[in-house]
C-alpha positions as CSV (number, residue, x, y, z in Angstrom):
1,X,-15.4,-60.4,-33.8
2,X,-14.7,-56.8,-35.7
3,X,-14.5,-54.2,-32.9
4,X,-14.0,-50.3,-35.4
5,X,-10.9,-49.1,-33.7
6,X,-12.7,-45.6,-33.3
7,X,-15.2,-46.9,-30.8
8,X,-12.6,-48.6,-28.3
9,X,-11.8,-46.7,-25.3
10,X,-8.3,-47.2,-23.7
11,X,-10.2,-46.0,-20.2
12,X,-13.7,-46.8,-18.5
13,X,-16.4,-44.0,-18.5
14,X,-18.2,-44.1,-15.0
15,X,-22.0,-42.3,-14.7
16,X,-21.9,-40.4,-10.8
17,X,-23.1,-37.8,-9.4
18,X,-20.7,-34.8,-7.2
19,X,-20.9,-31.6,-6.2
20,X,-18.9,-29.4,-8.4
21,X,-18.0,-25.7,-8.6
22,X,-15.3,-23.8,-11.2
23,X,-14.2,-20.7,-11.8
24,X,-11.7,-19.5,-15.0
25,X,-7.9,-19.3,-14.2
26,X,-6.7,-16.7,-16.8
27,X,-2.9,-18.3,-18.3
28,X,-1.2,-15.6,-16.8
29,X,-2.3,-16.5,-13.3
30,X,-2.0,-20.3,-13.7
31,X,1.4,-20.8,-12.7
32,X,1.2,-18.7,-9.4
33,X,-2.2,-20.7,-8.5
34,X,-1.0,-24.3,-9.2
35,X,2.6,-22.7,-6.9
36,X,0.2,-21.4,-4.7
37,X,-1.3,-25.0,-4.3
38,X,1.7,-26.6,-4.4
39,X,3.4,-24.4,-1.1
40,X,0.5,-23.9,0.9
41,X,-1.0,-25.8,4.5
42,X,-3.4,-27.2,2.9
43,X,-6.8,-25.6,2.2
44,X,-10.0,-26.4,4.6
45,X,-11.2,-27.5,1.1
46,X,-8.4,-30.5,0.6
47,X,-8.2,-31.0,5.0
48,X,-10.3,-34.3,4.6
49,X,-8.4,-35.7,1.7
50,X,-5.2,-35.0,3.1
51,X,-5.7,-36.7,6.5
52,X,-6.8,-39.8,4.7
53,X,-3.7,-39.8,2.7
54,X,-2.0,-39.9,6.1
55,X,-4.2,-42.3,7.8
56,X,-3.2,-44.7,4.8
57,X,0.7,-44.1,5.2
58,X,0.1,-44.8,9.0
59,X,-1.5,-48.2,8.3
60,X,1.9,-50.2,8.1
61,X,2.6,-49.0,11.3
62,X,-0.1,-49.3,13.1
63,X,-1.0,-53.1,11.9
64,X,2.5,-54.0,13.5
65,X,1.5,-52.1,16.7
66,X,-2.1,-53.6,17.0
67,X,0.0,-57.4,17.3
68,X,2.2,-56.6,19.6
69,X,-0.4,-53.8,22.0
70,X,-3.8,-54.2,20.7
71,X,-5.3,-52.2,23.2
72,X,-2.9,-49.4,22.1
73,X,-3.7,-49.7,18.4
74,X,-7.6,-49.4,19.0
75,X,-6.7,-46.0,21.1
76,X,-4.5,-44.5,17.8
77,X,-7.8,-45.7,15.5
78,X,-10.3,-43.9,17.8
79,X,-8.0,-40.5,17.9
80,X,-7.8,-41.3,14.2
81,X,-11.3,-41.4,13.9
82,X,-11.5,-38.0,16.0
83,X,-9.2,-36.3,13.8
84,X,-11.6,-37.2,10.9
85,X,-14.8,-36.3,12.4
86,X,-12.8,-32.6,13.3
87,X,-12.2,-32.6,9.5
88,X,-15.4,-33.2,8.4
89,X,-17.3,-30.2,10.8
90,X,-14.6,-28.1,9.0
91,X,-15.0,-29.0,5.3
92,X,-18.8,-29.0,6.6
93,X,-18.1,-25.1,7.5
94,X,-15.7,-23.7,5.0
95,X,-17.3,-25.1,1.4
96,X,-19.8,-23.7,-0.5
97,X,-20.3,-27.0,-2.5
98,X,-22.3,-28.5,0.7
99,X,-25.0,-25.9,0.0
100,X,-25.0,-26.9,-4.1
101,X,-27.1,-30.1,-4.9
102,X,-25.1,-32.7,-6.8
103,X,-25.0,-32.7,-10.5
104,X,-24.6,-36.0,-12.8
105,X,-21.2,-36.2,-14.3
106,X,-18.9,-38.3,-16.3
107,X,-15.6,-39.5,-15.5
108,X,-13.0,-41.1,-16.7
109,X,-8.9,-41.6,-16.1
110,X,-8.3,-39.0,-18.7
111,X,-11.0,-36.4,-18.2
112,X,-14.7,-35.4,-16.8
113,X,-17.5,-34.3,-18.8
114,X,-20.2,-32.0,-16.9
115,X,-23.2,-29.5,-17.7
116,X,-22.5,-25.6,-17.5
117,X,-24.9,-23.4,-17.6
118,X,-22.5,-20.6,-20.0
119,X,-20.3,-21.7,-23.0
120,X,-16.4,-22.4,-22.2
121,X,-14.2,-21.4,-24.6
122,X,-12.1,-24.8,-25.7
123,X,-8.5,-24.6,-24.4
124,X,-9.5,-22.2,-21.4
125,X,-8.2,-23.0,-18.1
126,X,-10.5,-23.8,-14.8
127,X,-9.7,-24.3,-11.6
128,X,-11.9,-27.4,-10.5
129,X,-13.4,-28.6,-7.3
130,X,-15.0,-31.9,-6.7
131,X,-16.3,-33.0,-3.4
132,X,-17.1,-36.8,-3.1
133,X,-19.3,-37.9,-0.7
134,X,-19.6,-39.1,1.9
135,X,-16.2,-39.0,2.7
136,X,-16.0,-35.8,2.5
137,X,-13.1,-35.6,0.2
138,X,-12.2,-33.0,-1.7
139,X,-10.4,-32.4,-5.0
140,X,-9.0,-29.5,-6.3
141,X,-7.5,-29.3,-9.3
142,X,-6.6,-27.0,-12.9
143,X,-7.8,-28.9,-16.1
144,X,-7.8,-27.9,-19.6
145,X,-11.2,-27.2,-21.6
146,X,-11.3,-30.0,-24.2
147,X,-15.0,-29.0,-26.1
148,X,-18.2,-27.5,-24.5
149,X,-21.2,-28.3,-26.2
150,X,-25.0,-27.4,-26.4
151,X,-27.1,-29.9,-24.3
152,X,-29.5,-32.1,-26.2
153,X,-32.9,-30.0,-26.6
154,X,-35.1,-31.4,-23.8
155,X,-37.9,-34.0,-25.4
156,X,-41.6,-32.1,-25.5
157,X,-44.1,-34.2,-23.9
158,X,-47.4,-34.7,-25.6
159,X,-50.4,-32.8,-24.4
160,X,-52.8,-34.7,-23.0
């Protein structure tokens, strides 16, 4: 089997579709918005992400809880599932990207590859929310500008 060494990929590329928004982060600004992140409650944006991270570092717990007092463990997964539902109705309120239709995108472990409608300079900073559904999640993060290139002309159909 030859395999060219240029066409192998050290990570998977996955097809999906989210909904997406950006906006440029100047380099002088940068530091004092990823602080900002870092320092803050976190955002109504990141709420629903954020309380599944903590539903997942309760898990160990509460498995040892639900074999001793099962009856007590299905109360903490119902006020659990509360808390969720509350941080749904709020991501549901606060984000814009509810109201945008999702887009197709490309993803990978070392990047993601989406249309904009205005050229990017390369090595420009974004700030760059994803919201995956249907959980709701949210993802907020600054990524560097790799190469933004014209779409591929849209093929004309024949008259009839």
């Amino acid at each position: 089997m030859n395999i060219n060494q240029n066409e192998r990929r050290q990570f998977f590329r996955i097809d999906d579709s989210l909904s997406l928004s950006y906006r440029q982060v100047s380099s002088d600004r940068l530091a004092a918005s990823i602080e900002c992140l870092e320092n803050e409650i976190d955002s109504d944006f990141t709420v629903v992400s954020s309380l599944a991270a903590v539903s997942q570092e309760m898990m160990g717990t509460l498995n040892k809880i639900e074999s001793s007092r099962p009856e007590i463990a299905a109360y903490l997964k119902s006020l659990d599932r509360k808390i969720d539902i509350l941080g749904r109705a709020l991501m549901a309120q606060t984000t814009e990207l509810l109201k945008q239709p999702a887009q197709a995108v490309n993803l990978s472990a070392t990047g993601i590859s989406f249309q904009v409608s205005e050229f990017i300079q390369q090595g420009s900073t974004l700030e760059l929310k994803l919201l995956l559904t249907p959980s709701y999640a949210g993802i907020l993060s600054f990524v560097e500008v790799i190469g933004c290139d014209p779409a591929a002309p849209e093929p004309e159909e024949p008259d009839p």
